[in-house]
N, C-alpha and C positions, 0 to 999 in steps of 0.2 A: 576726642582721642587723648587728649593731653590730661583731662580730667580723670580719665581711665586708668592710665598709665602711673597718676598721683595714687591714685585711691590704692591700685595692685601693689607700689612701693613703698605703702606701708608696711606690709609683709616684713619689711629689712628691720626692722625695728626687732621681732623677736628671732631673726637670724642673728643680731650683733650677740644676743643673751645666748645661745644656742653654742657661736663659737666660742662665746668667753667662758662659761663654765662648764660647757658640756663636750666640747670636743678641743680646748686648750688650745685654738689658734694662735701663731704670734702676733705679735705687735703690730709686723709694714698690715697683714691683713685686715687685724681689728680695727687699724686706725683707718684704713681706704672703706670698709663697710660699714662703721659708724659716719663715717664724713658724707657717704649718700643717703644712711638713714636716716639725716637731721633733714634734708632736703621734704621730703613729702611731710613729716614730723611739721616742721614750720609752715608750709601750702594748707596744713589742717589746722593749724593755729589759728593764722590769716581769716583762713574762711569763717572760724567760730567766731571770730572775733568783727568781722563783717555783718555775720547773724546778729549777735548782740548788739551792734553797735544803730542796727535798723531799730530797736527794741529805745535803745539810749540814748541814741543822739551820738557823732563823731569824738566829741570829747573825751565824754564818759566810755564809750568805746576804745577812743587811743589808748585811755589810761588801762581799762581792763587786761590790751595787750602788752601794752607796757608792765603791766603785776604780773603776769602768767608768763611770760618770754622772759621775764627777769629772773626768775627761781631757779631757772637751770646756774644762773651768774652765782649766784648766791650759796648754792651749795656745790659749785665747783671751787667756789675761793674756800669755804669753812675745809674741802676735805685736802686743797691746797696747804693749810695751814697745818690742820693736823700732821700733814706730812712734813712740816717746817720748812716751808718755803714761800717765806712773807714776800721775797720781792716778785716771785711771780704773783701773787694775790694783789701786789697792790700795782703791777703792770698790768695784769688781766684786766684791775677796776679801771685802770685812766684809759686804756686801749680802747672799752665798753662803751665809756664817755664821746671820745671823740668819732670811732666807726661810729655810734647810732647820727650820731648829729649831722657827719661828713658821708660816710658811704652809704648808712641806710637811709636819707635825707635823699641823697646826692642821686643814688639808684629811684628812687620813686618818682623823684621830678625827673628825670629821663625816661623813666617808662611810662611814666603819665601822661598829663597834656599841660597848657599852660590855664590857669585857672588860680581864683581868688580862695583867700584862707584864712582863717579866724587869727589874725596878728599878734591881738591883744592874749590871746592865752599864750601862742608857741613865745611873746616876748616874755611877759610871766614866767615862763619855765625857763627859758634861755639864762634871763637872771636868777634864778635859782643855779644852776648851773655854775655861774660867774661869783655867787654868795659864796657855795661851795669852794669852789678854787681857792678865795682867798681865805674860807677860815682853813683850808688844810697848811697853807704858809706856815700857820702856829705848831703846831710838836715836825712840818717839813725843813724849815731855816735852823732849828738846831743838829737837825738827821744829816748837814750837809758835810757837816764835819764830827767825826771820831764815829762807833755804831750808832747806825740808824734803827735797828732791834732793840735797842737798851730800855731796860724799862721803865724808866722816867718818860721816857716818848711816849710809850702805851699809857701811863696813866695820862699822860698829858692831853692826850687825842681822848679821853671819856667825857670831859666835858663840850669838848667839841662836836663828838658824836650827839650830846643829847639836844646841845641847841640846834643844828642841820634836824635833828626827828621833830623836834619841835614847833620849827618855821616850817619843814615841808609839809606837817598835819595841819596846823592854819591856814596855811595855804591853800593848800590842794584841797582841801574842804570846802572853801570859800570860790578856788575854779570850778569845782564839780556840779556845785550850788548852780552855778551860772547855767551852766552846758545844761542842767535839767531844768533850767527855768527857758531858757531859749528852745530847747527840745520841746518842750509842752506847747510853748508859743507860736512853733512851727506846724503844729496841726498834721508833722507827716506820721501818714501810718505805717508799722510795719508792713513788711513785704509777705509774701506765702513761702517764706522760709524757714528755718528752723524756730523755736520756740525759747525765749531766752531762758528758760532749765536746761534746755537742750544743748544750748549753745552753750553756756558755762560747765554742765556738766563734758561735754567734749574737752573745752579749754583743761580743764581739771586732769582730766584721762591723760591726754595729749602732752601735758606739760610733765608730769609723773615720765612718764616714755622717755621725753628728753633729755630730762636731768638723769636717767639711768643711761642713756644711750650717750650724751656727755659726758657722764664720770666714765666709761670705756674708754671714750676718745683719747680725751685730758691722758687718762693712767699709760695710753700706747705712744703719748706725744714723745716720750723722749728717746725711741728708741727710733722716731720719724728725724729729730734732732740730730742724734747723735751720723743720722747717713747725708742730710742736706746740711751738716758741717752749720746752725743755724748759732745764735747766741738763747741763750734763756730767755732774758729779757724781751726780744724778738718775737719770738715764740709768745710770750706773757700774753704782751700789747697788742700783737696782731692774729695770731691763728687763735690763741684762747679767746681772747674778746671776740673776735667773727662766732666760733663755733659756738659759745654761750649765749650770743643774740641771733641765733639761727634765727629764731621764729619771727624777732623783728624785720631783718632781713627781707624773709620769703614772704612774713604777713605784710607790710608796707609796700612791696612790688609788686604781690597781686593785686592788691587793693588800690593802689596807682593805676593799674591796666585797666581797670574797671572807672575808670573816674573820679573813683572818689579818694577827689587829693585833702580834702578837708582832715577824713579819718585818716589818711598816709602821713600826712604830713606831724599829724599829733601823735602819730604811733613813736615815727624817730625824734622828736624832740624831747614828748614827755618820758619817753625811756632814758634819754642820757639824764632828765635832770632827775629820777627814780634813783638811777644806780647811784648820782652823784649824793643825793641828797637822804637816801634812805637806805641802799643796800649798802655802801661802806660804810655808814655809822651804824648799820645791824650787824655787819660783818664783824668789825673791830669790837664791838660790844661782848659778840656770842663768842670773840677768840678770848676772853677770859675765861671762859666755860670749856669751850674744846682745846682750847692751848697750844702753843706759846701766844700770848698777848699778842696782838698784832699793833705795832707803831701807824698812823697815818703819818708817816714821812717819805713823802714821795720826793722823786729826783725835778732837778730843775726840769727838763726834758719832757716828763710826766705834766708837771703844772704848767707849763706852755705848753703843750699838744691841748690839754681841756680847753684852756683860755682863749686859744688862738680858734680852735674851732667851733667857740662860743662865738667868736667877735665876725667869722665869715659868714656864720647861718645869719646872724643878725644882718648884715647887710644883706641877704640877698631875699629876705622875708621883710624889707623896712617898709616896703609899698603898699604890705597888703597882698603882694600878686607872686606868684612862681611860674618860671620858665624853663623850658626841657634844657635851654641853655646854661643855664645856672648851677642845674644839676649836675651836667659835664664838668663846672667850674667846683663843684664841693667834690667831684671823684677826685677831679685831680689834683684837690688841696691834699685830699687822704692820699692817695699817690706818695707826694712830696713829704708827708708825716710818716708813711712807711721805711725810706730810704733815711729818716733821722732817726729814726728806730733802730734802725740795723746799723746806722753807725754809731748809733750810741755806745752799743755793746752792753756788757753787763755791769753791774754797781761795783 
């Protein structure tokens, strides 16, 4: 029944396009029918990405949903920018960071079960994560005083952009390596499920939808802002970053419901260290091209929310093992990161 009800709720995907250019709905409405359109949008992610991931092995799997769920991120910060509004781009990227780690992390191992997990990668990527954080300190410690836009900052964050692309292509080449050498070695065969053309060609479809059903949302958010009295920044870190990682979200808690915490588990890790280590040094790169340059100079607030929710997933993944308890223990760290959000207020 539930499956039913996903599949028909698709439909709302070319209802958001319907009211935005064909029947000129406002804002409160575009912004409530895009927010349940990302809902089945992401349950079809999930699922392709379960497909594939029978094909690949969990790893390689996490990572695939980790690249498809992230492009919505990615082209909401570039059309962020164009509009010149760096601090929510670079609130949206650290919000991205901490929810995939803290809430979509947090949410799977509560709807999952307790169960073992490949350590040695989710720790890999956590420090990447933690790599990230601190080379942002460099064009972040001088943004902290006089303009954090100046463009000595933006030149200063290009060579930092291209060592993070750098390290994370070494890297994540040499994890992926692994995951298909362990996959092989494991002897499991796909399932009588989709076909991995199938299953990529969906992710493909699927992800296209989002990133347009996203840029609706984002463009209605501020006249959702301007009635729940919210700050900017607020908004950035928490509802852009939730709506951008829709797919991680829904794909990591169905795929938790189902057992397999291995693929859950790599989907919320290797996504934050994705955003940390690949979409903000492509983002800040491509804003020389679409303009104004975008600075990596995040606020104190920003580089402690990454850090600090690099440092809780680490303890609660040190064993080897996840428990549903644990996960209650990462919602309510993201909880507690919410309420320092909102009183941060704006730059």
């Amino acid at each position: 029944m539930a499956r039913n009800l996903l599949w028909a709720s698709l439909a709302l995907a070319p209802v958001v396009f319907l009211l935005k250019w064909v029947v000129g709905a406002g804002d409160v409405l575009l912004f409530v029918v895009a927010a349940c359109a990302l809902v089945p949008l992401a349950w079809l992610i999930g699922e392709a990405t379960e497909h594939a991931g029978e094909h690949t092995g969990p790893g390689i799997g996490g990572f695939l949903n980790a690249t498809f769920g992230n492009a919505p991120e990615l082209i909401i910060a570039l059309l962020a920018i164009n509009q010149g509004l760096p601090n929510v781009v670079r609130g949206s990227l650290a919000g991205s960071v901490a929810s995939n780690i803290l809430l979509v992390l947090g949410a799977a191992l509560w709807f999952g079960r307790d169960a073992r997990i490949d350590r040695r990668s989710l720790t890999l990527q956590l420090g990447l994560v933690v790599f990230a954080t601190l080379a942002f300190l460099i064009p972040s410690i001088p943004g902290f005083h006089g303009d954090p836009d100046r463009h000595s900052l933006a030149v200063a964050s290009i060579p930092v952009s291209v060592v993070l692309l750098l390290v994370y292509g070494v890297t994540i080449i040499d994890n992926l390596r692994r995951h298909r050498r362990a996959h092989l070695k494991s002897e499991t065969e796909a399932g009588a499920g989709w076909s991995l053309a199938v299953s990529l060609a969906v992710l493909g479809v699927t992800t296209v939808a989002t990133a347009f059903v996203s840029e609706v949302l984002v463009h209605s958010l501020d006249s959702f802002a301007h009635a729940a009295h919210l700050s900017e920044f607020f908004i950035a870190a928490v509802i852009v970053a939730i709506v951008g990682n829709a797919a991680e979200h829904g794909g990591a808690i169905v795929i938790a419901r189902r057992g397999k915490m291995r693929l859950a588990t790599e989907i919320a890790i290797s996504s934050s260290a994705q955003v940390s280590m690949l979409v903000v040094p492509v983002v800040c790169l491509l804003s020389f091209v679409v303009k104004p340059a975008l600075p990596l100079a995040f606020r104190p607030i920003e580089l402690i929310g990454m850090g600090a929710s690099a440092f809780f997933v680490a303890v609660v993944i040190r064993d080897g093992r996840v428990r549903r308890w644990e996960g209650a223990m990462l919602i309510a760290v993201y909880a507690a990161l919410v309420v320092a959000f909102a009183l941060a207020g704006d730059r």
